[in-house]
N, C-alpha and C positions, 0 to 999 in steps of 0.2 A: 548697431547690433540689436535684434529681438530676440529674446527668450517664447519657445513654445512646444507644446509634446510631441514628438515625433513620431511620425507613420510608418507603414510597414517602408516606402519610397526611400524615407530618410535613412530606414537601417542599412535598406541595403544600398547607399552611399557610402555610408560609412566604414560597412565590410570591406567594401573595396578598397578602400585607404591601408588594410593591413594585410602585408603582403609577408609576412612569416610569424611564423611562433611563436617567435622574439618578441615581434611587434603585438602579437597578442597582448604576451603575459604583462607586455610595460603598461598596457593601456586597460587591461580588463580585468589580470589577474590569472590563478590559475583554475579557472572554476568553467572554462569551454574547452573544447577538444578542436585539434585541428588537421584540417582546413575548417574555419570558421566560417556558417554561415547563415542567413539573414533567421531560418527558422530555427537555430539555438538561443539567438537576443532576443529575438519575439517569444519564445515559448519562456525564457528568465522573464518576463515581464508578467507572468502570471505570480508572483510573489506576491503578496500581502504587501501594500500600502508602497510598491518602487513606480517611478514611473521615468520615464527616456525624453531629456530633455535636449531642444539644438535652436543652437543660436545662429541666425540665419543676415545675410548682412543685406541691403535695402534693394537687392537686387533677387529678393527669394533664393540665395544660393545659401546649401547649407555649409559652415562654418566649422562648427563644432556640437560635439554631442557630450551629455554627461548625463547618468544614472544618479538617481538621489531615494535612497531605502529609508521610510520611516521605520523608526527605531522606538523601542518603550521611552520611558519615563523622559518624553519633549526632547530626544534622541533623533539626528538623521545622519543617515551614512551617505557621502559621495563617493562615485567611482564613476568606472569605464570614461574615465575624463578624457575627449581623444580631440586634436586638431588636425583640420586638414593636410594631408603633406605641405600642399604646396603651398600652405600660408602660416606653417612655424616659424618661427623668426621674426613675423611680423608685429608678435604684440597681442596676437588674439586672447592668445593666455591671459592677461593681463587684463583683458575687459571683461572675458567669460568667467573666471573665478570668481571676481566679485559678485555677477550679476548672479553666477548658481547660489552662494553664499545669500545675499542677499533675501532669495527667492524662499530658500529654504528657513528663513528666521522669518520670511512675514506668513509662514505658516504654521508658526508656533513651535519651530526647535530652538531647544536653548541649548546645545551641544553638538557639534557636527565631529566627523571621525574620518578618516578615510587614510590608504594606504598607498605609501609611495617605497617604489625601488631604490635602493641605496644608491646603485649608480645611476639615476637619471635625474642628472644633478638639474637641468634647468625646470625641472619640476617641483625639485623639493625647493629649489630658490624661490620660485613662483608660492607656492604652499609657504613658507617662511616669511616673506612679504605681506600674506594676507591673512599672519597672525595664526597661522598654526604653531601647536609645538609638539617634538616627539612625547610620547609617552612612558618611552623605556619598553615597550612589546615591540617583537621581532620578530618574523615569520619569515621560514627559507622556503619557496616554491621549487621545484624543480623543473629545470627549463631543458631540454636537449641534453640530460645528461649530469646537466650544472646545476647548482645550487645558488638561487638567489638570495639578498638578502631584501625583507620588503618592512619596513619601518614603519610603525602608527602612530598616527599623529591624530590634533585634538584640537579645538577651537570652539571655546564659549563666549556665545553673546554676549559683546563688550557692556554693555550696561547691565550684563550679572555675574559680573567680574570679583568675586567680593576678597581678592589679594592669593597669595600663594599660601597653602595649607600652615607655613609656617609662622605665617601671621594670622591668619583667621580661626586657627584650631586654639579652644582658650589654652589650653594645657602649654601647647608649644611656645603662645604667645607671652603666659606667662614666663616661662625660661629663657626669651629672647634676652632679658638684660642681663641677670646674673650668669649667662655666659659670653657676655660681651661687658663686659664689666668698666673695661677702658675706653672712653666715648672723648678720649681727647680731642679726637680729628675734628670735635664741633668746634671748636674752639679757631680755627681759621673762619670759619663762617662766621661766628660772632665778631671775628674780625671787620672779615670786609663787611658787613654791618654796619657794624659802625664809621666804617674809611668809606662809605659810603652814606654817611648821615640819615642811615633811611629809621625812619621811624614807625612803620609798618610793616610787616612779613607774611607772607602766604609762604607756610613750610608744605609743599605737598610729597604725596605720599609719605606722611609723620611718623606713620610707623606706631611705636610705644609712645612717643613722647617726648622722647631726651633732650630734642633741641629745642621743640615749641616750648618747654618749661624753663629751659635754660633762657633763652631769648626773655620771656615773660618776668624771670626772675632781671633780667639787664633792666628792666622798663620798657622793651618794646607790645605794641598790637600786636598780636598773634592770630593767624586763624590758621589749622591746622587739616589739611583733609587727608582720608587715607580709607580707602575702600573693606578693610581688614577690622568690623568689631570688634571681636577679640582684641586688640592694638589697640584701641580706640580707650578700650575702658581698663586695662593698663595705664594709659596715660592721663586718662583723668583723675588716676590717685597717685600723681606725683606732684611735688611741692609746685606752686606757684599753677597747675594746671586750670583751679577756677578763675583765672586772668586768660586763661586762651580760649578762644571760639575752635571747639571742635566739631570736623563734617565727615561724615560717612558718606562717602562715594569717591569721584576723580576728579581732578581737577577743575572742570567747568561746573561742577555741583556748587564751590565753594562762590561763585559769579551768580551778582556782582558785584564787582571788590574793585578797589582802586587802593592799588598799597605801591609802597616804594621797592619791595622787593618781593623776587619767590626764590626760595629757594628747594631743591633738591640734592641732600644727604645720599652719602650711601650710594646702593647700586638703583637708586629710585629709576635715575633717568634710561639705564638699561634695559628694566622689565619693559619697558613701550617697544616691544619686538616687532610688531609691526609697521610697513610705512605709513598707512592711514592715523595710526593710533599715536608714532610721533610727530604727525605734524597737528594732529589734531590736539596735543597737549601743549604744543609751543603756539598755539594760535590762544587755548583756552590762559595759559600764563600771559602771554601779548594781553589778551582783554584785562587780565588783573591788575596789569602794570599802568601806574600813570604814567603819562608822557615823561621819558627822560630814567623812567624806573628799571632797575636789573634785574636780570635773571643769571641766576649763578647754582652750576652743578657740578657737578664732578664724575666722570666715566673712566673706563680703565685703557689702557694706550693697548691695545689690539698686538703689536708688535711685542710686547711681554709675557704674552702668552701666559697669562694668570694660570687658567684651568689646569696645565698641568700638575701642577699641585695640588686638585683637586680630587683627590686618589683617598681610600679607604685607608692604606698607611699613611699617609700624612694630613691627617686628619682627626684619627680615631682618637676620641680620647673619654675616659672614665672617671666620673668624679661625684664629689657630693656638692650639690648647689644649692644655696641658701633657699632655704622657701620651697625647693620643689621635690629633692629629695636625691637618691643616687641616681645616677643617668648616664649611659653610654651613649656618645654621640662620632657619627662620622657623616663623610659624603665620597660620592662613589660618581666620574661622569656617565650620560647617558648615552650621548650623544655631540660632538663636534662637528658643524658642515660650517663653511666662509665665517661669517661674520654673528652664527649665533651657537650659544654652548648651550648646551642643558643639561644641568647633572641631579641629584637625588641625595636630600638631605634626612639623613636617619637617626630618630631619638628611641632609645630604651630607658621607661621608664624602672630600673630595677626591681623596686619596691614591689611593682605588681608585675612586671611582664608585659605590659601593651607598648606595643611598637608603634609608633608613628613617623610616617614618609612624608616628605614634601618634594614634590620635583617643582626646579625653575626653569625657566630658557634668559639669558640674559645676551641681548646682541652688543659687540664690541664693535661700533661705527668708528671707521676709520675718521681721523682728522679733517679730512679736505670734506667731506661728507656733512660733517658735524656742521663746517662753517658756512655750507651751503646751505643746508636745511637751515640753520638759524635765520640767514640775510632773507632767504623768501618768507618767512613768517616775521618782519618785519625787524628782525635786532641787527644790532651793530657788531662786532665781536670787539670788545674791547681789550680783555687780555684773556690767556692761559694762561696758567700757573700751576705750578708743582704741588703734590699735595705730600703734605710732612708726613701723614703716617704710612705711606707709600713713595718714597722719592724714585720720582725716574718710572713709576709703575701708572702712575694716574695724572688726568686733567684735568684742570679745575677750570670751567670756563666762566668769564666773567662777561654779560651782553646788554646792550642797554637799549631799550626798547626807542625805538626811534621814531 
């Protein structure tokens, strides 16, 4: 496949691939009138900073087409994402996403946008694989009468990643312990720790702290990474913290290291919602590990369907917290599709009035999934295990780099 700007030839290909309304608004949106034709995309192409990109396969046949809008502040929008009929299904999606994506960050966007139909699910699968997540914006089109629903979604260039607003905003990040106050659950890790004699640890995504100081406090080496300053510096004024090596960034930032363990707390191994970015994390763990060294995390069992508890009543709650002051806090979902949730974590500050949002996306990989991605980036799966402060809710996987 090549990527190159398309001709007035190319457009009018591609018009003829949409043969209703329908197929307009899935592909373009509601911004043409129809019957659609070659001089309505070419006359949109006079826009400031768009231009009509198509990937064409080694036979000069065009493939697919996608529009990409420079946007302010190192912002670009994708759309009119469209493949050819007779070659959906094949996979093209899957090479052209990346390659627009691609295209678009080595010309200086560090934020990409675009909007997908609720119902046109092998789209938003495709979009959710390569690391977008909703926004919580929602726009109804109106198609033939009907009301769509068209969902926005968001993707920042993975190396300026710098965590979910709840860990990198200091205010939030300061309130992340005293309201989580019970950090038992570290306490199986320190376990297998030690039933695994390991004498070094890569904690990533650390977070505040809690376990690299707890570890550090046992006598183990610590090196902690976690892309979230705010977090970062949290955790370096907690006990035992001037014994851990702390790194700002992801994973592979912290290489290279040769430790007997990594581990991942928490919903760490979750946030890697895309497939590039998880196998790209269990390859940068693989290089951490010495020969023979584990990797142990823990994710939620997909089948338990956590989120729905993740509701504004069963959440809200109001209090005074040590150090930070009075604060209502809840979460609210955003968004639900197959295998990734996204909901929206909200803190009021009492005392003044400022509100602060955090939205996540956290993907729930199925089991069989899990054990596959591991074996190709080179582990063993050695056990599952239950995790006590979730019984029956959560997996703790234990793998040992082979």
């Amino acid at each position: 496949m090549r990527l190159r700007p398309a001709n007035a030839d190319d457009v009018a290909t591609v018009v003829g691939w949409i043969d209703s309304e329908a197929a307009m608004v899935q592909w373009s949106g509601p911004g043409f009138a129809w019957p659609l034709t070659t001089d309505q995309v070419l006359a949109r192409q006079e826009d400031p900073g768009a231009v009509l990109l198509v990937a064409e396969d080694a036979g000069g046949e065009v493939q697919a087409l996608a529009r990409v809008t420079e946007r302010p502040e190192r912002a670009a929008r994708i759309g009119w994402v469209v493949v050819d009929p007779a070659r959906r299904g094949s996979g093209i999606g899957r090479v052209f996403l990346p390659a627009i994506i691609d295209a678009c960050f080595a010309t200086g966007a560090e934020r990409l946008n675009l909007g997908v139909l609720r119902h046109n699910t092998a789209a938003r699968r495709l979009y959710h694989r390569n690391g977008f997540t909703p926004t919580g914006e929602v726009t109804h089109p109106m198609v033939a009468g009907q009301t769509w629903d068209c969902i926005e979604m968001a993707l920042t260039r993975p190396d300026l990643i710098a965590g979910d607003p709840e860990f990198s905003h200091p205010r939030l990040a300061a309130a992340y312990d005293p309201l989580d106050p019970d950090r038992s659950d570290l306490n199986l890790y320190l376990g297998i720790a030690r039933e695994l004699a390991a004498r070094s640890v890569l904690d990533v995504g650390c977070g505040t702290g809690t376990f690299g100081s707890l570890l550090a406090g046992a006598g183990f080496a610590v090196t902690g990474v976690d892309p979230a300053s705010a977090s970062l510096e949290v955790a370096r004024r907690k006990p035992h913290a001037d014994a851990v090596r702390w790194v700002l960034g992801q994973a592979a930032d912290a290489l290279p290291l040769q430790v007997d363990l990594v581990t991942m707390t928490a919903n760490v191994a979750q946030v890697f919602v895309s497939d590039a970015s998880w196998v790209a994390l269990l390859d940068a763990c693989r290089r951490a590990l010495r020969p023979g060294g584990h990797l142990v995390f823990e994710t939620r069992d997909p089948s338990r369907r956590a989120w729905e508890a993740w509701t504004r009543e069963a959440s809200f709650w109001s209090g005074d917290v040590p150090g930070v002051g009075a604060v209502t806090t809840w979460n609210e979902l955003v968004d639900v599709f197959e295998q990734w949730v996204t909901f929206r974590w909200t803190m009021r500050f009492d005392d003044d009035g400022e509100v602060l949002t955090s939205t996540s996306t956290l993907r729930f990989r199925p089991m069989d999934e899990l054990h596959t991605t591991l074996i190709a980036a080179g582990f063993a799966v050695v056990d599952v295990r239950d995790a006590p402060d979730r019984p029956g809710a959560e997996w703790v996987f234990v793998a040992r780099a082979d």
